[in-house]
Backbone as CSV, one residue per row, in Angstrom:
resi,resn,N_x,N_y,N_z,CA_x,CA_y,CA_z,C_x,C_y,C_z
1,UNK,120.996,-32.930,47.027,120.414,-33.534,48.234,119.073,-34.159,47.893
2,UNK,118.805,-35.631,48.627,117.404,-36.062,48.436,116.053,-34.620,48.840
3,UNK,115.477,-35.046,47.662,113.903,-34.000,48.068,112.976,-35.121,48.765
4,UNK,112.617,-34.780,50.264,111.590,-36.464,50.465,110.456,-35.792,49.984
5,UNK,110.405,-34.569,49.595,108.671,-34.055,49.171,108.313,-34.514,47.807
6,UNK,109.328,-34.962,46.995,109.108,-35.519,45.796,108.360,-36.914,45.998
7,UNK,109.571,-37.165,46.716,109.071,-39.302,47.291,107.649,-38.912,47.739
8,UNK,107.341,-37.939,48.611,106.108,-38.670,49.299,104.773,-37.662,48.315
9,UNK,104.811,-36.871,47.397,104.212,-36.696,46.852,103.657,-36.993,45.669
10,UNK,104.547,-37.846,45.367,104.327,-38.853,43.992,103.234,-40.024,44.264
11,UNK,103.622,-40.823,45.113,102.613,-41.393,45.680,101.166,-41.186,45.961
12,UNK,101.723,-40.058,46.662,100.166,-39.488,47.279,99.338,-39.197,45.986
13,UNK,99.776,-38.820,45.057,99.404,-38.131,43.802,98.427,-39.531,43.708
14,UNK,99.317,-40.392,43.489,98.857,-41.864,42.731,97.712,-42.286,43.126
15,UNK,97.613,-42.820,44.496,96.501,-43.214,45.507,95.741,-42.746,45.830
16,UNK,95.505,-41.008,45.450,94.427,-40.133,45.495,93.064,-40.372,44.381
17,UNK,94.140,-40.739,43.415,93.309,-40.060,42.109,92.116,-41.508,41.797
18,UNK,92.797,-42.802,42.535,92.325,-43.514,42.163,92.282,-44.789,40.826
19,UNK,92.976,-44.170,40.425,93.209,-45.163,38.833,94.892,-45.225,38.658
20,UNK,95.754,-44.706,39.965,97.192,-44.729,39.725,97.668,-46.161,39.392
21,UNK,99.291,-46.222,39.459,99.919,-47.033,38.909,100.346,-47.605,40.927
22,UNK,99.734,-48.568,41.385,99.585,-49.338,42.537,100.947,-49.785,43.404
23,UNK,101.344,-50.508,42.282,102.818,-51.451,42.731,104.051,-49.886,42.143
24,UNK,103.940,-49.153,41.706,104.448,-47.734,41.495,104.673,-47.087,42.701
25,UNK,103.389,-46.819,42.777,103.240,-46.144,44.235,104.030,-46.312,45.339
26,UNK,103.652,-47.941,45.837,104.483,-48.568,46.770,105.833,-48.637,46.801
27,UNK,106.421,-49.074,45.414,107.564,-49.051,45.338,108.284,-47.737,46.235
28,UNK,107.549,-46.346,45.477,107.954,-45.071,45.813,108.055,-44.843,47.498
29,UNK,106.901,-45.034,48.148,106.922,-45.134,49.141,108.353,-45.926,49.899
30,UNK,108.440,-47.265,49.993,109.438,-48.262,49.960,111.037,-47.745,49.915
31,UNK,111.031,-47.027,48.842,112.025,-46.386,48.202,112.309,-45.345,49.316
32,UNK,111.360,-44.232,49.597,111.201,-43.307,50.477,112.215,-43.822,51.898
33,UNK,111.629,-44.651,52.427,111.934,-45.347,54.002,113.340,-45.792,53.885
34,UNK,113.632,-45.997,52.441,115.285,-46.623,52.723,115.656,-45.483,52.387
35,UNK,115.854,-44.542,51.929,116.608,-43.534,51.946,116.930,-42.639,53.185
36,UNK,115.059,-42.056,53.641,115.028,-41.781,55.091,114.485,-42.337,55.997
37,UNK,114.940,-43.294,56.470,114.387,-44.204,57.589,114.071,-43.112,58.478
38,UNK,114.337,-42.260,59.177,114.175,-41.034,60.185,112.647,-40.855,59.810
39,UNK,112.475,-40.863,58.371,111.299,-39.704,58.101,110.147,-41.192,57.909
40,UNK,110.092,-42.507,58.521,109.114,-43.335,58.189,107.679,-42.882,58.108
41,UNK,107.424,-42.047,59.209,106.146,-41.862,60.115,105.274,-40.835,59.060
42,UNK,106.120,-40.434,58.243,105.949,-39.069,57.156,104.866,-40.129,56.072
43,UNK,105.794,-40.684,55.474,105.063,-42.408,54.876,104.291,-42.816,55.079
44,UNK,104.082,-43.343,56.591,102.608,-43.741,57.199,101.818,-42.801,57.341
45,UNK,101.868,-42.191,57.474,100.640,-40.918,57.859,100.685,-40.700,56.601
46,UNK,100.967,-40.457,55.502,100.457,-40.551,53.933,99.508,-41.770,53.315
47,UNK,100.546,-43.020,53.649,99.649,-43.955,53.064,98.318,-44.223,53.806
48,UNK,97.992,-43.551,55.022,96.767,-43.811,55.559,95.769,-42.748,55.815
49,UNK,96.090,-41.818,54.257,95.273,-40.743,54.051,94.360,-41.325,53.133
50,UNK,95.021,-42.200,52.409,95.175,-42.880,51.222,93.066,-43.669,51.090
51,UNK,92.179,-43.381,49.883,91.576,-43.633,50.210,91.318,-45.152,49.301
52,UNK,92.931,-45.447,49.161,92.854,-47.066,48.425,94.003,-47.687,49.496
53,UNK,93.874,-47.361,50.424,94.462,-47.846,51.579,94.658,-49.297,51.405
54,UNK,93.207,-50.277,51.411,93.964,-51.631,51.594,94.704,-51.736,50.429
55,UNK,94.403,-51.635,48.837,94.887,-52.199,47.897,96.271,-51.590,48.154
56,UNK,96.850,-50.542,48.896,98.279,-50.319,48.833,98.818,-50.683,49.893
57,UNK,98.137,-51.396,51.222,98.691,-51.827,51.959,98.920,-53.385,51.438
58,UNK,98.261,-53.999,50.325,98.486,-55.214,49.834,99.457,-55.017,49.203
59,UNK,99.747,-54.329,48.401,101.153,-54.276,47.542,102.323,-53.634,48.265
60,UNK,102.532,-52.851,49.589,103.364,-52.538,50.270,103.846,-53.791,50.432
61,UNK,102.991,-54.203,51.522,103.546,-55.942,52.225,103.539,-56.795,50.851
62,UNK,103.365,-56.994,50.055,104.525,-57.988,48.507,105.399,-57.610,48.710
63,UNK,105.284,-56.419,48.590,107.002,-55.666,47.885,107.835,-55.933,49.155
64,UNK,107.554,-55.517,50.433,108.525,-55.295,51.256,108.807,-56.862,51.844
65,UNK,107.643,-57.766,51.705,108.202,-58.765,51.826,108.893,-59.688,51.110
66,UNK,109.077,-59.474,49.341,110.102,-60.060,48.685,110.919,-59.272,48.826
67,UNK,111.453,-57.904,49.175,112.541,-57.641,49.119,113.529,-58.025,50.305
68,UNK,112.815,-58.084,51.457,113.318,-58.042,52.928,113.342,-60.171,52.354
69,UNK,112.886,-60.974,51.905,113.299,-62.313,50.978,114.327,-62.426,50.561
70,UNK,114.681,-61.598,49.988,116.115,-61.727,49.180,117.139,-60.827,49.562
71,UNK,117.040,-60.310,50.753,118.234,-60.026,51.688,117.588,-58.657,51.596
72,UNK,117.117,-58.285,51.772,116.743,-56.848,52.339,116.830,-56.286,53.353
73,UNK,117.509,-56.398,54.311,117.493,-57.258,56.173,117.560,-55.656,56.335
74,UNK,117.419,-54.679,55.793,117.332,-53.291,56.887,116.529,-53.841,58.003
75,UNK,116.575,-52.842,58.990,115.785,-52.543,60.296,114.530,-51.969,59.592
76,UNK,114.568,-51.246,59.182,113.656,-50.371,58.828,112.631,-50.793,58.000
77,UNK,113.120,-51.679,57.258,112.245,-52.429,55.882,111.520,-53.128,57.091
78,UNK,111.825,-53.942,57.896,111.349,-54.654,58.848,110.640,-54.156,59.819
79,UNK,110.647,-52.968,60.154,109.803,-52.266,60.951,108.701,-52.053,60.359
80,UNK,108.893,-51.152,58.821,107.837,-51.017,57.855,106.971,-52.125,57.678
81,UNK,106.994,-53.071,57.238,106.286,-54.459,57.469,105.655,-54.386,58.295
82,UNK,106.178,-54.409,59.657,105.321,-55.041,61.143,104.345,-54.274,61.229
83,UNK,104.858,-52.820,61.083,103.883,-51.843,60.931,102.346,-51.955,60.319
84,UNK,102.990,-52.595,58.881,101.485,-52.712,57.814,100.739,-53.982,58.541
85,UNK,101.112,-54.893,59.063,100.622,-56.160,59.996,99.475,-55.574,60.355
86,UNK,100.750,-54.422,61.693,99.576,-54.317,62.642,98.637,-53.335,62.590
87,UNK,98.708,-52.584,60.756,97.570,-52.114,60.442,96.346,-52.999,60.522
88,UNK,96.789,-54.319,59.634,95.746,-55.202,59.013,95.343,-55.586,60.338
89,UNK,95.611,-55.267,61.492,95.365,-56.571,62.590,95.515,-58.163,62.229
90,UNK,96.862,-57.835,61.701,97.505,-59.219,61.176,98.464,-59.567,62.217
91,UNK,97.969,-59.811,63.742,99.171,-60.049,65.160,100.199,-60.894,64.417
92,UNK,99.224,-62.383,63.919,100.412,-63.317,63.854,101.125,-63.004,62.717
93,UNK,101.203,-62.338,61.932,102.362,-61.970,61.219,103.260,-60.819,61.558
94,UNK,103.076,-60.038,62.128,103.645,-59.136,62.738,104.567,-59.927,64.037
95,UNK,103.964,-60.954,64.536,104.830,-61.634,65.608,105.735,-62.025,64.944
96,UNK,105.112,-63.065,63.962,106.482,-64.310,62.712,107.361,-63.133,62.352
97,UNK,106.618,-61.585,62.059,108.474,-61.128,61.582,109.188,-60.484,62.566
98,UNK,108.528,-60.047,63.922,109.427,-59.550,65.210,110.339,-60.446,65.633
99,UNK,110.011,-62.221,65.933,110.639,-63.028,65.953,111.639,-62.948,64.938
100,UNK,111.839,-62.878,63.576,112.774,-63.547,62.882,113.844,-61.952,63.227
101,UNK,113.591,-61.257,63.219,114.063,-59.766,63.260,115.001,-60.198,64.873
102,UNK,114.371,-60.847,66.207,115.228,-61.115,67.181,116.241,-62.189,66.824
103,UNK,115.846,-63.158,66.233,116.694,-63.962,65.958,117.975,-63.746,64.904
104,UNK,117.892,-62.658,63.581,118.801,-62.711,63.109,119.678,-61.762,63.494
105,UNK,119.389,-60.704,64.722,120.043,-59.700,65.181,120.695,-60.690,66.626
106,UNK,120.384,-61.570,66.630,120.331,-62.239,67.857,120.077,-61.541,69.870
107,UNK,119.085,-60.454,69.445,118.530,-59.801,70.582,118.045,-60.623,71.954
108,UNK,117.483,-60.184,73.035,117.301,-60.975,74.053,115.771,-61.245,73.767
109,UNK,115.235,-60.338,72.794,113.994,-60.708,73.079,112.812,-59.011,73.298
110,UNK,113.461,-58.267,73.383,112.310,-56.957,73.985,111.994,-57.326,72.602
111,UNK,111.780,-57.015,71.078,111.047,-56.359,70.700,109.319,-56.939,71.116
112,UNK,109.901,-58.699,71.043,108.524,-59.525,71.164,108.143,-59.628,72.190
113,UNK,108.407,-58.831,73.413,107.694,-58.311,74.545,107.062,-57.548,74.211
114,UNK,107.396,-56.064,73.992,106.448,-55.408,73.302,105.743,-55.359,72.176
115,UNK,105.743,-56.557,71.243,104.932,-57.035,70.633,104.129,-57.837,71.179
116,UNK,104.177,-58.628,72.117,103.153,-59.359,72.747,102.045,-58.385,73.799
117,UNK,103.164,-57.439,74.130,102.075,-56.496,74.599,101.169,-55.906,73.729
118,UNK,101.544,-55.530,72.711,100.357,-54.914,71.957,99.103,-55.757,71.710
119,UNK,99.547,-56.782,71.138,98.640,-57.984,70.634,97.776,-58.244,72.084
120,UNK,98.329,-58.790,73.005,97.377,-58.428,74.229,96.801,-57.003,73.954
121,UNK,96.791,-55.912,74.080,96.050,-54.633,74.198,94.948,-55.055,73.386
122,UNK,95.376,-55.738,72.183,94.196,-55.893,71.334,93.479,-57.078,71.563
123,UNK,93.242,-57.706,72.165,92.888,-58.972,72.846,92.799,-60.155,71.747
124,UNK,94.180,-60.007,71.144,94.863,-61.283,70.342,95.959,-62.036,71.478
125,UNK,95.220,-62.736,71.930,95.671,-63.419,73.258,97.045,-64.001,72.962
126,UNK,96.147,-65.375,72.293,96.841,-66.288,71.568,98.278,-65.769,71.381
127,UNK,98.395,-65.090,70.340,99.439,-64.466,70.013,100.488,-63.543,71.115
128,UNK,100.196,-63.396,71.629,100.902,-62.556,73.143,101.578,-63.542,73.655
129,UNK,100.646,-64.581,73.444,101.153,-65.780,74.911,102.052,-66.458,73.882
130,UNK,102.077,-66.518,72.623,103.016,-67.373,71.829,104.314,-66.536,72.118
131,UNK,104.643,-65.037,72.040,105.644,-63.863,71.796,106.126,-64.785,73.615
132,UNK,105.100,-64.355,74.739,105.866,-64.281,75.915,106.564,-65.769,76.195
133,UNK,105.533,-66.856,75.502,106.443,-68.369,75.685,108.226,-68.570,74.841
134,UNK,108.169,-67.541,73.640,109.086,-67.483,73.269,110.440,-66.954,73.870
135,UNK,110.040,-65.923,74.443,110.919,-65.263,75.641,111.411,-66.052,76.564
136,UNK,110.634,-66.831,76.964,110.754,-67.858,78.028,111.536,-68.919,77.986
137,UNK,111.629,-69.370,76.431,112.610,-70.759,76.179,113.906,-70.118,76.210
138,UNK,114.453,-68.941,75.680,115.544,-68.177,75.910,116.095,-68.571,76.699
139,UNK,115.685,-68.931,78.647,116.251,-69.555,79.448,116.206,-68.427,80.189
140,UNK,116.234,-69.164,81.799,116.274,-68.435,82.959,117.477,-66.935,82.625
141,UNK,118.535,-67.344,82.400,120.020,-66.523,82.231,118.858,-65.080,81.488
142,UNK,118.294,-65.322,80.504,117.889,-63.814,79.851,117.172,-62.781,80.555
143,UNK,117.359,-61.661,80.450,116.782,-60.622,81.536,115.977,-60.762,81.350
144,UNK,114.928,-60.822,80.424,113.451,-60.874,80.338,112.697,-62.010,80.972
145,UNK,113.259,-62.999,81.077,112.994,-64.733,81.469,112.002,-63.651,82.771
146,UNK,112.026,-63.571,83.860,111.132,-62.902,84.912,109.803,-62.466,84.467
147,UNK,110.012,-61.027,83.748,108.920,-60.594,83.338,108.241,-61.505,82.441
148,UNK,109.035,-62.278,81.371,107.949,-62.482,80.523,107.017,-63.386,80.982
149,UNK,107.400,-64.454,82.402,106.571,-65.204,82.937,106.039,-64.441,83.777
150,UNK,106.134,-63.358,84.019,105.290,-62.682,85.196,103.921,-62.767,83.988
151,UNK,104.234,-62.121,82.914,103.066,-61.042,81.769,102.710,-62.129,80.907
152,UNK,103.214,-63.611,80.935,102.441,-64.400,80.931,101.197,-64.960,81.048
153,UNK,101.498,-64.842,82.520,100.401,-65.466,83.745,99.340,-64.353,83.915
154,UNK,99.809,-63.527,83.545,98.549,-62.336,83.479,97.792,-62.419,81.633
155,UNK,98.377,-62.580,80.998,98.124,-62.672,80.141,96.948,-63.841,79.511
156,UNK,97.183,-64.716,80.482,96.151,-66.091,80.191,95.316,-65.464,81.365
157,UNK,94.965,-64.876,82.291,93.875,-65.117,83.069,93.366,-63.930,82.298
158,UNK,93.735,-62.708,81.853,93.245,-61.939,81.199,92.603,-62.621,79.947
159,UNK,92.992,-63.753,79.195,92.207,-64.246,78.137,90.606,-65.176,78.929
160,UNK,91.132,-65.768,80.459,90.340,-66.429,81.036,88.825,-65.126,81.536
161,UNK,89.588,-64.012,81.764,88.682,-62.926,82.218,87.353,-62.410,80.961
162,UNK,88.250,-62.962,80.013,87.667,-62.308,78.283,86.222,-63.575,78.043
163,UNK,86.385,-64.261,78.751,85.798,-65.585,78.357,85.918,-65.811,76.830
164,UNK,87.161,-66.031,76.491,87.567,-66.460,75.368,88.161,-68.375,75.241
165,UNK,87.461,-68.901,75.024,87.216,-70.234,75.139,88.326,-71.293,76.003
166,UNK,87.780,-71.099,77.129,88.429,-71.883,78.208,87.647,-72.670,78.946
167,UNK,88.500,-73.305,79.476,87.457,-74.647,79.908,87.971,-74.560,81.262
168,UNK,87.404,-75.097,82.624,87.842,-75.645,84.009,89.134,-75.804,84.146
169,UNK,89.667,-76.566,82.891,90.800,-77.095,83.053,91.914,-76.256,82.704
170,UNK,91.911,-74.672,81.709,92.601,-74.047,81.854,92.995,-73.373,82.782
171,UNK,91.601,-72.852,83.798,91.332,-72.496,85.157,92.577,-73.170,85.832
172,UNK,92.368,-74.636,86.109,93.168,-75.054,86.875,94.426,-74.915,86.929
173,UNK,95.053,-75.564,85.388,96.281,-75.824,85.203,96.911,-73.878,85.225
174,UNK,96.681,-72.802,84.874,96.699,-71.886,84.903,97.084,-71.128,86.415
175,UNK,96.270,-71.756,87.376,96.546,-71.934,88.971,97.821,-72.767,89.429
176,UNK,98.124,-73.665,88.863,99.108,-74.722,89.067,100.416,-74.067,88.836
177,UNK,100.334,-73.335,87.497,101.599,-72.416,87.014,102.064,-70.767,88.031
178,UNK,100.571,-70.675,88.256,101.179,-69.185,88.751,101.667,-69.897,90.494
179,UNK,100.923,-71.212,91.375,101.874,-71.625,92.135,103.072,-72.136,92.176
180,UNK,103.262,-72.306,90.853,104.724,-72.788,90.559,105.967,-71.822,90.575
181,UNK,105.386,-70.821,89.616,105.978,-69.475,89.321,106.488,-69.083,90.918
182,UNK,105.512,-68.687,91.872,105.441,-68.545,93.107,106.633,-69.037,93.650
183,UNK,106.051,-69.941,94.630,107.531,-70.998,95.035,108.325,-71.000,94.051
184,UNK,109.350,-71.012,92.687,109.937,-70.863,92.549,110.673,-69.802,92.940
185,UNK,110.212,-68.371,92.049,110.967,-67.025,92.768,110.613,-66.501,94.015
186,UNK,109.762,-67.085,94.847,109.813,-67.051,96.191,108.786,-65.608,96.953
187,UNK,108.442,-65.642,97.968,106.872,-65.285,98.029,107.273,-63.807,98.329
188,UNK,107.534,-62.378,97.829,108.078,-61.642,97.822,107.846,-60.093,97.196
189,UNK,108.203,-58.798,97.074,107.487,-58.412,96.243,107.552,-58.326,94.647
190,UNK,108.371,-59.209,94.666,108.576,-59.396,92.611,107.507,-60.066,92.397
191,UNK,106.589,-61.505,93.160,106.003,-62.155,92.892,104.847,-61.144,93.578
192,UNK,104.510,-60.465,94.307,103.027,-59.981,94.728,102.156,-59.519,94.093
193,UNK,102.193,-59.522,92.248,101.497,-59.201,91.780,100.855,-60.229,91.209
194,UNK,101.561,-61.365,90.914,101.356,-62.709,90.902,99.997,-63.370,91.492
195,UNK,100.742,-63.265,92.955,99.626,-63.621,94.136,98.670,-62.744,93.901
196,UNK,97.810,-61.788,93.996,96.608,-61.179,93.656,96.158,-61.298,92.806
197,UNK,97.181,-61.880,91.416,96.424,-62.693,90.499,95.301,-63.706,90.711
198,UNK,96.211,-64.689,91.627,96.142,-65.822,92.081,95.231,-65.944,92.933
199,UNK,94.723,-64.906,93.432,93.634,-64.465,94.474,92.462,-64.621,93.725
200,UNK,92.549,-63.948,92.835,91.387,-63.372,92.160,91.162,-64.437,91.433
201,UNK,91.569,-65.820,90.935,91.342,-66.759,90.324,90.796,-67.664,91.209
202,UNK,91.613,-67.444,92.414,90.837,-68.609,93.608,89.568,-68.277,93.861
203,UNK,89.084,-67.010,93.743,87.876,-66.400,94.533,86.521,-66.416,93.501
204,UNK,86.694,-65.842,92.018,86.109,-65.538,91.249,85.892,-66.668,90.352
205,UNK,87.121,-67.571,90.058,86.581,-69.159,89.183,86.475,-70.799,89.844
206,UNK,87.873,-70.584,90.835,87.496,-71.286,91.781,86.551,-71.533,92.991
207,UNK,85.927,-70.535,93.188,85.010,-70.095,94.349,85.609,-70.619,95.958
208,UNK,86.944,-70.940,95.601,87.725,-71.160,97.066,88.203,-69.407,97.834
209,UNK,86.726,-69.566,98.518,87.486,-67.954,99.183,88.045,-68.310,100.427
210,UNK,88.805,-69.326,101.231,89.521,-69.481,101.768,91.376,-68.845,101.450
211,UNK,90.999,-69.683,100.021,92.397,-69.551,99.687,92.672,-68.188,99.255
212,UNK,91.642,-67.838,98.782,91.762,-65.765,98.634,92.169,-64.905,99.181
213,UNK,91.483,-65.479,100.786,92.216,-64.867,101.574,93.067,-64.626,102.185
214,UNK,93.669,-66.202,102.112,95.003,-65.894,102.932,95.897,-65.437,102.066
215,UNK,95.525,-65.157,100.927,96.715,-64.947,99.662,96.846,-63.347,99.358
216,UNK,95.681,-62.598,100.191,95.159,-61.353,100.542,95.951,-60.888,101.496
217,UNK,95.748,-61.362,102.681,96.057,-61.089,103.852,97.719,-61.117,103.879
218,UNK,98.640,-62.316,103.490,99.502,-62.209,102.885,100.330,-61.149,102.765
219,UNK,99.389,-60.894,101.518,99.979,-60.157,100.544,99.905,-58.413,101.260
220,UNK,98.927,-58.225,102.179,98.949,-56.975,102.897,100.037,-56.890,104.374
221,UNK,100.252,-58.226,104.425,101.355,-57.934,105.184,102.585,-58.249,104.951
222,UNK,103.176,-57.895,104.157,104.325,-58.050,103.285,104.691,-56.180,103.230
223,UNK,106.065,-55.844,103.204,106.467,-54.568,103.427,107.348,-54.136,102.218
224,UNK,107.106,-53.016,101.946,107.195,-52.422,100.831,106.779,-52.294,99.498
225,UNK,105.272,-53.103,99.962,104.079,-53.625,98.375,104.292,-51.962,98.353
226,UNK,103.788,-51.518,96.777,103.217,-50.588,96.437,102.205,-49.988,96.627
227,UNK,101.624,-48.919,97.399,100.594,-48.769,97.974,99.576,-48.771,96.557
228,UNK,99.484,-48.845,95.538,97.902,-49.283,94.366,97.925,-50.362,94.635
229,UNK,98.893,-51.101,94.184,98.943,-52.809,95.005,98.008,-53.320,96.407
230,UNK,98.589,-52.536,97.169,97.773,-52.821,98.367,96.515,-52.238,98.557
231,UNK,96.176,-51.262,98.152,95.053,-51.011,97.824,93.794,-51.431,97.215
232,UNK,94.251,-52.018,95.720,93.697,-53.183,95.467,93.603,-54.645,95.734
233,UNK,93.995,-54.855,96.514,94.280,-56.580,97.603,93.627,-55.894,98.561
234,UNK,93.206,-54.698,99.093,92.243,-54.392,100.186,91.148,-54.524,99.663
235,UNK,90.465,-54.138,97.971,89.217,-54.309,97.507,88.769,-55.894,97.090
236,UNK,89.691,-56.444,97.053,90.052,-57.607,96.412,89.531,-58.157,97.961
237,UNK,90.502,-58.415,99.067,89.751,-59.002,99.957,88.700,-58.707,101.000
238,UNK,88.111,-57.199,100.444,86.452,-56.962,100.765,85.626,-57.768,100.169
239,UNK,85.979,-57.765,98.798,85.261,-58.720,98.230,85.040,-60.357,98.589
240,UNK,86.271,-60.781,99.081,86.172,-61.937,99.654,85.340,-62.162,100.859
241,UNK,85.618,-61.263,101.536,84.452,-61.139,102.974,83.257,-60.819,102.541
242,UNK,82.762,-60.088,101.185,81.411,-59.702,101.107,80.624,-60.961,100.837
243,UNK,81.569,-62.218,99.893,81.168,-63.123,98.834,80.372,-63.898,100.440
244,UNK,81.695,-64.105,101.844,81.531,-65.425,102.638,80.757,-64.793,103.232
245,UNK,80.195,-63.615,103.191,79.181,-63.312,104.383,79.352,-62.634,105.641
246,UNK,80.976,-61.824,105.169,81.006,-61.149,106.293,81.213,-59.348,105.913
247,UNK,79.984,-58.948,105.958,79.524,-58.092,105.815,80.819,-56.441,106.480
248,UNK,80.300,-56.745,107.696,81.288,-55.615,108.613,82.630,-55.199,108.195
249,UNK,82.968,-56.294,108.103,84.826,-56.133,107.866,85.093,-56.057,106.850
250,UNK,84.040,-56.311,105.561,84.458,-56.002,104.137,84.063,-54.321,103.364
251,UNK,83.232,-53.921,104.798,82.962,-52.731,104.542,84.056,-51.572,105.461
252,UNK,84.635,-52.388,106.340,85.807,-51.625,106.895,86.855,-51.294,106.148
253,UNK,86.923,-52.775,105.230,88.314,-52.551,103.971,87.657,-51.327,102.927
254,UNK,86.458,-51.844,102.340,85.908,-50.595,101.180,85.881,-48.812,102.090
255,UNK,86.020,-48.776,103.156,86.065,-47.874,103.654,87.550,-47.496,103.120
256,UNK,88.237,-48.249,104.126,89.897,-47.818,103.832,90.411,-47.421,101.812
């Protein structure tokens, strides 16, 4: 029977001492994951004891990426990869191989949802919004087509919130989409998280607190919102009454 304490102690041996044999190491490791894919996490939590960490996260990603080159197509080899990416905070490569990983399995698309989510967590925008536009060309028919334009549209005002280099005009056109989004799937509660988006863009970049509010008010009378939902569209349009000057009634909502 395989010993994995051999695999993962050989390594460790190597990368400890400091003067090991590098592309050895990795290999071993490498070697490790295709045998027990189950036991990956055993691997990672080794190599990132490791106090030559990058130099073996550089020769991991060679190796695993000429091998997964010349047909290496496990799952696992491919997971391993994305993994070392999103050590490096390398989003866009970790996206380029989630993508090729949906495409040659021909999936609908989750993994690069939840790859775009991460990359958002880490406020690699860019990259989120490339994963969720990808989802999106898929076509209406794919289950994800909904969400990924919902986590889209949140996704760019969240880069707009970051003040990560946007101009008026992303503001706008950004507004244009989430009314589009809107009237398309129709004013409802799939879209009500949408609209409080959409609130909060009218109020806070647009300084149209007209339109805030009725997109507030709306949105609180609509049945079966989620009461955090509505809760926050109650702080949301205190705020709108505090901005226009009406004092009383925005302190009736912060009450509620």
């Amino acid at each position: 029977m395989f010993n994995s304490r051999i695999i993962v102690a050989m390594p460790l041996a190597i990368s400890y001492d400091g003067k090991g044999d590098m592309p050895n190491a990795a290999k071993q490791y490498i070697t490790f994951v295709e045998l027990q894919p189950g036991q990956a996490q055993i691997a990672k939590n080794t190599i990132m004891r490791s106090p030559n960490v990058s130099k073996l996260f550089a020769e991991l990603e060679t190796q695993l990426y000429t091998k997964i080159q010349r047909g290496g197509g496990d799952e696992w080899l491919n997971d391993f990869l994305i993994w070392l990416y999103i050590q490096n905070k390398d989003f866009e490569g970790a996206m380029q191989q989630t993508k090729a990983i949906d495409r040659r399995k021909n999936e609908n698309g989750f993994r690069v949802l939840n790859m775009a989510r991460t990359a958002q967590a880490e406020d690699f925008f860019d990259v989120a919004i490339d994963g969720f536009d990808y989802i999106i060309k898929k076509g209406k028919d794919n289950a994800l087509y909904f969400l990924a334009r919902t986590e889209l549209l949140y996704c760019r005002k969240a880069k707009i919130a970051k003040r990560i280099n946007f101009s008026m005009d992303d503001v706008l056109g950004l507004k244009n989409d989430y009314e589009s989004f809107i009237a398309e799937s129709g004013r409802g509660l799939q879209t009500a998280q949408s609209m409080k988006e959409l609130a909060e863009l009218e109020v806070f970049y647009l300084h149209n607190i007209p339109a805030a509010i009725k997109l507030c008010e709306e949105l609180l009378q609509m049945n079966g919102v989620p009461q955090q939902l509505k809760n926050k569209t109650k702080l949301l349009l205190g705020d709108c009454l505090l901005i226009d000057g009406d004092m009383w009634e925005s302190s009736l909502l912060y009450g509620q």
